[in-house]
N, C-alpha and C positions, 0 to 999 in steps of 0.2 A: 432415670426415668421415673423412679419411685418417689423421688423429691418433687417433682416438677405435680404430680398428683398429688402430694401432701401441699401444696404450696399452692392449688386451684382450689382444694377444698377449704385452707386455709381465709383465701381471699372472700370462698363465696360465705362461711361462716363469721364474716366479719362485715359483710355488707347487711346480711339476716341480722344480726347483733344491730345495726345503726338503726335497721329499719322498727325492730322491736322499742329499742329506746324511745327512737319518737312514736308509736305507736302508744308507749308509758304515759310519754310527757301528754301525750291530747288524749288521754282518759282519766277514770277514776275508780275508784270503788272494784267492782269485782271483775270487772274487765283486765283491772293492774292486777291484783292477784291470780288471775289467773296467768297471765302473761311472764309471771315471775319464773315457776319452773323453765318455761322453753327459756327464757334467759340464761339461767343457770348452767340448762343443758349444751348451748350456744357455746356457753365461754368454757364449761370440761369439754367441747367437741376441740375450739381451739388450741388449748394447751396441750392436749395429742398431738393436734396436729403440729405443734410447733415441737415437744418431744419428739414426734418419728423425724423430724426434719434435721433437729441436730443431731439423732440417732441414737435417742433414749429411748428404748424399747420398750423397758419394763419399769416408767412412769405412765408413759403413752398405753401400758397394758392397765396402769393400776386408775387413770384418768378413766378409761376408757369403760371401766366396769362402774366406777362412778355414775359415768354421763348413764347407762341401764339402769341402774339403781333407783334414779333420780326420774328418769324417762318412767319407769315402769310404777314405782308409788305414787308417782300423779295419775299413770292413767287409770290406775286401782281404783286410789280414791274418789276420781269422778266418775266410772263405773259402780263404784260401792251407793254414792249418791244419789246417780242415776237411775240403779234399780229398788233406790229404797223411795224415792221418790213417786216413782209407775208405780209400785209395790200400795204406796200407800192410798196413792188415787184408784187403785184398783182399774187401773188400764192394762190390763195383762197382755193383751193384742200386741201395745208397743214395746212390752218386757224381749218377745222375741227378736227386739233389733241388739239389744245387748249381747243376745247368744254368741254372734259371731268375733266380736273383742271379747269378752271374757276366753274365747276359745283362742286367739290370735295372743292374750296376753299371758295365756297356762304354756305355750306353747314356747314363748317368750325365752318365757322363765326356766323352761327346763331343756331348751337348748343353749341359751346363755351360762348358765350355773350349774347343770347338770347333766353335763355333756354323756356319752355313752362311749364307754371305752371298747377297743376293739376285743379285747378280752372278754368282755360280758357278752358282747355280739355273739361271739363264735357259740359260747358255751346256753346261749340262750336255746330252751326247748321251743319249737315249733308244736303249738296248739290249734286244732279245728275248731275251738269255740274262744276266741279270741276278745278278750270283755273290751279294751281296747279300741278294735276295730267294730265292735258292734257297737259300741256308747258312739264313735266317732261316723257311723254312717246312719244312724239315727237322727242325731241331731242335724247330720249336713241333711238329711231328708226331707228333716223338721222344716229347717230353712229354706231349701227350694219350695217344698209341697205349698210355704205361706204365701214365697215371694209367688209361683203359679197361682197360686188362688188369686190375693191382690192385684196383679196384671190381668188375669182374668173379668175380675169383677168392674175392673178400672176399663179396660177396653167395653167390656159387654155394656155399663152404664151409658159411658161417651158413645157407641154405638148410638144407642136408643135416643140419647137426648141430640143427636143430631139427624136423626130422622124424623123426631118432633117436632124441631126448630129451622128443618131447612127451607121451609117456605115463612118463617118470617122476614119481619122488615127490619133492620139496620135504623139505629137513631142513637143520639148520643145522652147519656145520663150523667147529672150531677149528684157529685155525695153533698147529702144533705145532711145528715146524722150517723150516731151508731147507738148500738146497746149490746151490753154485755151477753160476750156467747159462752162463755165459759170462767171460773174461780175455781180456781186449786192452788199448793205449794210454789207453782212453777211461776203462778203469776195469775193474770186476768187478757184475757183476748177478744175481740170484740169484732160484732158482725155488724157491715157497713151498710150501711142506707141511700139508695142511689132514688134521684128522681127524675121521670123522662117526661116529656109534655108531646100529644099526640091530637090534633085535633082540638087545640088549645085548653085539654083535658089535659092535667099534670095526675102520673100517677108512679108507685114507688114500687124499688125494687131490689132483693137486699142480697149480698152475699150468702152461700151455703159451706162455713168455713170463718171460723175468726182468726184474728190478727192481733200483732202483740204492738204493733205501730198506728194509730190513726193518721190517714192523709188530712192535708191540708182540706176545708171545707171548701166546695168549690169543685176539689177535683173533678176531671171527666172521664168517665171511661163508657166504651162502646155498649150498648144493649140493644138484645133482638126481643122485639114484641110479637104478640096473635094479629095478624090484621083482622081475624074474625071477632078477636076478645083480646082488649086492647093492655088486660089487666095481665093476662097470662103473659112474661117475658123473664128471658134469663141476661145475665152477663155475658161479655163475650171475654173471654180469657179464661183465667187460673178458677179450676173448679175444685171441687173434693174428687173429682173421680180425677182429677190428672195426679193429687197427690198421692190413690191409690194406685195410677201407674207407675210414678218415680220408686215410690217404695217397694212397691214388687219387682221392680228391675232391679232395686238394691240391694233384695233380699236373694233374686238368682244370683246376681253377680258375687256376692259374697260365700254362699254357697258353693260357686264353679271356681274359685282361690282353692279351696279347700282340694276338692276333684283334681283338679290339675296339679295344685302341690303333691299330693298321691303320685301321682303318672308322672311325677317328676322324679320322684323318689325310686319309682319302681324302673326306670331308664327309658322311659315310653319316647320323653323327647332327646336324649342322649344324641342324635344323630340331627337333631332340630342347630339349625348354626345361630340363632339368635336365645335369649332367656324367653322361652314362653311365658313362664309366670311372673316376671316381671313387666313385659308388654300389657299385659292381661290387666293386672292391678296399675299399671300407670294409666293407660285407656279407665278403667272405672273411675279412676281420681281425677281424670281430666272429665268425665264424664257428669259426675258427682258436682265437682264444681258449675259447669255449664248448666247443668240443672237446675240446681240450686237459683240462680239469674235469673234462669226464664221462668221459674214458677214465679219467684218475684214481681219479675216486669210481667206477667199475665195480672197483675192484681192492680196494676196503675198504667195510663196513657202514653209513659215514655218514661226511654231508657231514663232518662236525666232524673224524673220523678224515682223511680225504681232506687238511681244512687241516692237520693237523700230520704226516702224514708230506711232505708237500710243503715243508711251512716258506716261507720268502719266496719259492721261489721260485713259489708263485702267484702273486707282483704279477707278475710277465711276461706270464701268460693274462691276466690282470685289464688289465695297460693294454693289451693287444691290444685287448680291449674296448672300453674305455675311447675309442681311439685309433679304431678302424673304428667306433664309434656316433657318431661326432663328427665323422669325412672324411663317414658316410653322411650326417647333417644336413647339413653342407655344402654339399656334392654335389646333393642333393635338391630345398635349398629357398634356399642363398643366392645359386647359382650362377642358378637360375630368378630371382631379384630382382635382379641386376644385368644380366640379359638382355631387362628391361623396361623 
């Protein structure tokens, strides 16, 4: 039975490997460097698995700490990058999205390598001021109270701006231009220039939000005008206030991981027949990636538009998907079959 699962995982880590490869061959630059570690980690996942299969145990035990080791200083280092980066732009707002991986990768680390014996368990004191559980309910606080705000702020704005706009008129806009919306480390992003004609008056109307892609010149995308004032009109799609709802759902959702791993630990769902917290994070991951899409295609006329200004890197939304419909099965219904 054990074979027959080392020999799935096997297969499925060998078709991720072909697909990485050609992902290699049709790139360049820092796209292939980064793509290097999951490489690496692909083929220490394989060689376990082909250890447990011939019943090499403690290869498949010493590959296996590899494939963390390997896993865990890539994701350091693009978190160490990442917050030196915000850090340096002085965006401190976005610093809070790192909170939740540096917390995900501390956590990693010291149940991977620094396991807790049952000996130290027993003889451990129980303390009322526990610095532990106050640093770790702090910060989970930190993280919900931002992600509520930003849903807040993200709903209350789109609120307003569709009681503004519901009596306008529907027309269609050409991008005519852009100008730089932003320069920093990370890059330069640019806010787009749309032109509508009403009345055989042409007048212009620009994105609130840059992009690291300009569309093709031409493009169309839908815009609502004033019928009273022809000048006042917004876009119809991807605003700044939706990307302050996606991020405050992903700042609860990453937050209520934490909560629920708690209550997992504590036997809350013990009598639960499927993984709660694996459901949970597979649903966000398929979540996550779906997002990801439609904030996209809200910024272009169609889906087809949407794949080619994005170029590959939709496969990233795509196996989030991929990746969270696959932990949710899991989760759901195999975890419920070995529990019977």
């Amino acid at each position: 039975m054990k074979k027959g699962v080392y020999i799935t995982q096997l297969i499925r880590n060998i078709i991720v490997l072909i697909i990485l490869f050609w992902l290699l061959s049709n790139n360049s630059g820092l796209i292939c460097f980064m793509m290097i570690p999951f490489i690496i980690c692909v083929c220490l996942s394989i060689v376990k698995n082909i250890c447990l299969i011939i019943g090499q145990d403690k290869y498949a035990y010493i590959f296996n700490k590899l494939y963390i080791i390997v896993f865990l200083s890539f994701a350091f280092c693009f978190l160490i990058f990442w917050s030196y980066t915000v850090m340096k732009a002085k965006n401190y707002i976005n610093l809070l999205f790192t909170i939740p991986f540096w917390l995900m990768g501390i956590y990693f680390i010291r149940k991977s390598f620094f396991p807790k014996s049952q000996k130290s368990l027993s003889h451990k004191k129980e303390s009322i001021f526990n610095m532990k559980i106050i640093v770790s309910c702090f910060l989970v606080s930190a993280i919900l109270i931002s992600g509520f705000l930003c849903l807040f702020i993200g709903i209350h704005d789109t609120y307003q701006l569709n009681q503004k706009t519901k009596n306008y008129v529907m027309t269609e806009g050409t991008l005519i231009d852009y100008k730089v919306y932003n320069v920093d480390e990370d890059g330069t992003t640019y806010q787009l220039i749309y032109e509508y004609t009403v009345d055989s008056q042409k007048y212009t109307v620009s994105t609130d939000y840059g992009v690291e892609n300009v569309l093709d010149v031409n493009s169309t995308r839908q815009v609502k005008y004033d019928p009273d004032n022809y000048e006042n009109a917004v876009l119809v799609g991807t605003n700044r206030n939706n990307g302050l709802i996606y991020f405050g759902a992903f700042f609860i959702f990453c937050g209520m991981i934490f909560v629920l791993a708690f209550l997992q630990v504590k036997g809350v769902f013990d009598k639960v027949k499927f993984d709660v917290v694996g459901t949970f994070i597979g649903v966000i991951l398929t979540v996550i990636g779906i997002g990801s899409i439609l904030l996209q295609n809200g910024m272009t006329s169609s889906f087809i538009e949407t794949v080619q200004m994005m170029g590959l890197w939709i496969c990233i939304p795509i196996m989030f998907m991929i990746v969270g419909i696959l932990l949710t099965i899991r989760s759901l219904f195999l975890q419920s079959i070995k529990r019977k």
